[in-house]
C-alpha positions in Angstrom: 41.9 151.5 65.8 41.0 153.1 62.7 38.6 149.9 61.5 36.6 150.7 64.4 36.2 154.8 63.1 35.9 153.6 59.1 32.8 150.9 60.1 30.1 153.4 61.6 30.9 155.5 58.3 30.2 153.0 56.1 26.6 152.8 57.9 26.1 156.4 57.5 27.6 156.5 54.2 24.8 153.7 52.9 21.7 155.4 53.3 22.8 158.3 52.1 23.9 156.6 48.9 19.9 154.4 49.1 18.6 158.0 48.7 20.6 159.5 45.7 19.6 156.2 43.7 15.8 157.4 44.8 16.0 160.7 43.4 14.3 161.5 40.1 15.8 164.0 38.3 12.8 165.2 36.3 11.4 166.6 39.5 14.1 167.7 41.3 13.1 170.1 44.0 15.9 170.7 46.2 19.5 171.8 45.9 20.5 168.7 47.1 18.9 167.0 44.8 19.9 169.4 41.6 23.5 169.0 42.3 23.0 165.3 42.6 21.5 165.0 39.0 24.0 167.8 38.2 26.5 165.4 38.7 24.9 162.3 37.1 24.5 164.2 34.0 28.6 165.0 34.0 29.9 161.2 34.8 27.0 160.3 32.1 28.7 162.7 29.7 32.3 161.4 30.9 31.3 157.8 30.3 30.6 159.1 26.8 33.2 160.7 26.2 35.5 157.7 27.0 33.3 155.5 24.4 34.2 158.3 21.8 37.9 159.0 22.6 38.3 155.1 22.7 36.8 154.6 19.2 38.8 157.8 18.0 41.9 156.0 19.2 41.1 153.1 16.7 40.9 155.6 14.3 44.5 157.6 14.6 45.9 154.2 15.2 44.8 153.0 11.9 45.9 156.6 10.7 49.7 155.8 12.0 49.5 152.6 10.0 49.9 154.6 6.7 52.1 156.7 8.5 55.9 156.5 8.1 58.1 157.0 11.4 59.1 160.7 10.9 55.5 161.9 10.2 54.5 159.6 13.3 51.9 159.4 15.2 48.1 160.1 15.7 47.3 158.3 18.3 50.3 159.7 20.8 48.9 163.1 19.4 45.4 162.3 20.8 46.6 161.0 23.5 48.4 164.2 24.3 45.7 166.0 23.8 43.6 164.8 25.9 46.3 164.9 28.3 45.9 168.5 28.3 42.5 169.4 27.9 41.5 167.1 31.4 43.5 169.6 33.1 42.2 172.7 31.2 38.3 171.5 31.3 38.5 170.9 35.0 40.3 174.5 35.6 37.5 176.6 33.8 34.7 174.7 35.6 36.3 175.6 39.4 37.0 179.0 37.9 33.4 178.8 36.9 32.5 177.8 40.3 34.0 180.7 42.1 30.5 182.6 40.9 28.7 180.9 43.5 32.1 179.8 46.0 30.9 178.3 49.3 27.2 178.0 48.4 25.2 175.3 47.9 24.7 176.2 44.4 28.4 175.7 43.6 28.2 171.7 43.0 25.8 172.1 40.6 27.6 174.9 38.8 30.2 173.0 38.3 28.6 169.8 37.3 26.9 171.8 35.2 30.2 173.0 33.2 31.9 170.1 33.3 29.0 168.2 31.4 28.7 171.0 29.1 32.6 171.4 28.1 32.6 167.4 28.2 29.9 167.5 25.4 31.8 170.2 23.3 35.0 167.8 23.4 32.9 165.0 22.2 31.8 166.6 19.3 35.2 168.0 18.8 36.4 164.5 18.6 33.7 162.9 16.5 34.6 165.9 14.2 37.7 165.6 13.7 37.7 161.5 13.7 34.6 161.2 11.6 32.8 159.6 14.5 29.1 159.5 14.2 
């Protein structure tokens, strides 16, 4: 019973999906469309800031090669780390979003906060790792 329910959404779900590939972000006009790129510019952020905590990683792990066992280990402290700040970055941004709660505003708002916290924490990293 349910594949007959989940196939008509996947025919509603497509065109909607053929429109956000058509939307240019340069002129965005509507809200629709603002929280859209809102939210392209946040996974583009994300994706770098995997590319920079995975080329950070290679450097604490090369750290805890000089390392003995007591004063152990970079990499689980990065690791950690960003253990903790996922949780912490995605808690200011819905706080962040209450400003605007329920309108149609609020996905971009939060898009908006979570790209912009992202790119803090990749220049926190580089920092710290001597990334360039």
């Amino acid at each position: 019973m349910i594949r007959f329910v989940l196939i008509p959404l996947a025919f509603v779900a497509a065109p909607a999906l053929a429109q956000e590939a058509e939307i240019d972000c340069a002129n965005a006009m509507t809200q629709t469309e603002i929280n859209i790129c809102a939210g392209r510019d946040y996974k583009a952020a994300d994706e770098d800031l995997n590319l920079v905590y995975q080329s950070a990683m290679a450097v604490a792990k090369e750290w805890d090669l000089g390392l003995s066992e007591d004063l152990c280990c970079a990499s689980e402290a990065l690791r950690e780390a960003q253990r903790a700040w996922i949780p912490y970055r995605d808690k200011v941004c819905e706080a962040t979003g209450f400003l605007v709660r329920g309108g149609s505003m609020e996905p971009m708002i939060v898009a908006r906060c979570l790209e912009n916290i992202t790119r803090r924490r990749i220049e926190d990293i580089r920092a710290v790792y001597e990334l360039n």
